[in-house]
Structures are given as C-alpha cells and as structure tokens.
C-alpha positions as CSV (number, residue, x, y, z in Angstrom):
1,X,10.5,31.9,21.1
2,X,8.3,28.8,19.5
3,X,5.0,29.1,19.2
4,X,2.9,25.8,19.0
5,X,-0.9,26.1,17.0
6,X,-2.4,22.7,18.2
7,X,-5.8,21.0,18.4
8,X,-7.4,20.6,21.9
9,X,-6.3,16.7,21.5
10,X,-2.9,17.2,21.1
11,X,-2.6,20.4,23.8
12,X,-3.9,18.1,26.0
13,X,-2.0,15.5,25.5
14,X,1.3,17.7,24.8
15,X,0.4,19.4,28.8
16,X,0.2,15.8,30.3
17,X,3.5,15.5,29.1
18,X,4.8,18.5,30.4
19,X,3.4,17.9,33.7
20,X,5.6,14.5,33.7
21,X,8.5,16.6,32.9
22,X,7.5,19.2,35.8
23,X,6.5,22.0,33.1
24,X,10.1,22.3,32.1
25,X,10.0,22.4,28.1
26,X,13.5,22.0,28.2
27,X,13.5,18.7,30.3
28,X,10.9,17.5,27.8
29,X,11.7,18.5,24.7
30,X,15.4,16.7,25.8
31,X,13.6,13.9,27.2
32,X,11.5,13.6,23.7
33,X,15.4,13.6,22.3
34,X,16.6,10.9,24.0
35,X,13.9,8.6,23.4
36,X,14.2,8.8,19.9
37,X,17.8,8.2,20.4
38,X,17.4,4.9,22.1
39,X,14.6,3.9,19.7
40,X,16.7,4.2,17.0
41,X,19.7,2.8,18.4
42,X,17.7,-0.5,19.5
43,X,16.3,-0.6,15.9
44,X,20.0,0.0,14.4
45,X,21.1,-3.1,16.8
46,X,18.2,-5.1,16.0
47,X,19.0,-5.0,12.3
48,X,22.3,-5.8,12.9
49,X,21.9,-8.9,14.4
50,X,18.9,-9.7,11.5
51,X,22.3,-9.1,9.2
52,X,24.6,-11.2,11.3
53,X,22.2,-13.9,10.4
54,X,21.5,-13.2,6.9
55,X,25.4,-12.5,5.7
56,X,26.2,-16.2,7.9
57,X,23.4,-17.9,5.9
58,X,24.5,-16.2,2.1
59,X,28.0,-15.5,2.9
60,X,27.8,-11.9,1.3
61,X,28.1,-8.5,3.2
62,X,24.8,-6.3,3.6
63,X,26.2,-3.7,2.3
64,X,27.6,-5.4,-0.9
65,X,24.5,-7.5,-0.9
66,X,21.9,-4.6,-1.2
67,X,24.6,-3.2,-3.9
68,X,24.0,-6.5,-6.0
69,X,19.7,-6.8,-4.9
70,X,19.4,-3.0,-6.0
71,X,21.4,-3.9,-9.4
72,X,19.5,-7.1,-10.5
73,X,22.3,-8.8,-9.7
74,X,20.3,-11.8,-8.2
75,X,18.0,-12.3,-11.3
76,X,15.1,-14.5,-10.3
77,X,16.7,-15.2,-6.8
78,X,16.1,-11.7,-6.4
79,X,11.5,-12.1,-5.4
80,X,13.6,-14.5,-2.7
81,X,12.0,-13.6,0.9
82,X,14.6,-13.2,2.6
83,X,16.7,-10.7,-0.1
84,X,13.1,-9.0,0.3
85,X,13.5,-8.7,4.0
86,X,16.9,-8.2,3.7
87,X,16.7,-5.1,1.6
88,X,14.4,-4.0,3.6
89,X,15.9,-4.2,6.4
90,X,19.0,-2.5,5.1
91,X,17.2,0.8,4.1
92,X,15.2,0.8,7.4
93,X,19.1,0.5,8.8
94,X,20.5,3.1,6.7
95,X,17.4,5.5,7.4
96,X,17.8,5.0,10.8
97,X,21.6,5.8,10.9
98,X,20.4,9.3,9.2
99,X,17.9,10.5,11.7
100,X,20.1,9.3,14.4
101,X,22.9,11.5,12.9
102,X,20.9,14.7,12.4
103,X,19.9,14.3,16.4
104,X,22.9,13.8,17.1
C-alpha cells in the first residue's frame, strides 16, 4: 500500500490526472512510465545526432573526446564552445542512458 502526504495543489492536480487515466493508478502510474521513457529516448536521439555533427566536424569520437575534454587534453582549445557544448551534451547523454536504464 503507498500512501501519498501532498499539498491541496498537487492533490488536485495529481486527481486531474487520475481522472484522465479513469482513476486507475495503475494505468497512470504506467502511463507516467512511459512518458518518461519516450522523453528520454527523444533526448538520447537528439544528442546523438548533435554528436554526429560534432565527431564529422573534429573527427574524434564523443566518447574519446569527453575522455581527452575531462583530462585537459585540449589545453586552451578546451573554453572552445562547442567542446563546452559538447561536454555537455555528453553527460546530459550519459545521465540520460542511466535513468532510462533504471526504468527500464
């Protein structure tokens, strides 16, 4: 059995839900699931294309480029904005690729 304290805000907008899903918490709470899913996968593919890009233009791998960006590697090409971006990018990816595991 859960039990959920919540604020009148958040009961309310929790029941709305609940209504959508015709007051089965099971068809919510899966629903809730697979939205995060998707949202995580289109973020996953979205940074994957953003890498396609980046390893074209520098000719490295992400994975072997975030290896060298978190070691200095770069030197002063390293305040660069795309090796900002980049690295960025490629821990947003890897946190993404956690969360989706752990849901999965």
């Amino acid at each position: 059995m859960l039990t959920l304290e919540l604020d009148i805000q958040t009961e309310k907008r929790f029941s709305k839900l609940l209504n959508i899903h015709g007051s089965n918490y099971a068809n919510l709470i899966n629903s809730l699931f697979d939205y995060r899913i998707n949202e995580l996968n289109k973020g996953i593919r979205n940074i994957e294309l953003d890498f396609t890009a980046f390893e074209k233009k520098y000719k490295i791998k992400s994975s072997d480029f975030y290896n060298n960006y978190i070691n200095g590697l770069f030197g002063d090409d390293s305040h660069n904005d795309d090796f900002m971006i980049w690295s960025g990018e490629y821990e947003s990816y890897i946190e993404f690729q956690q969360e989706l595991k752990q849901l999965l």
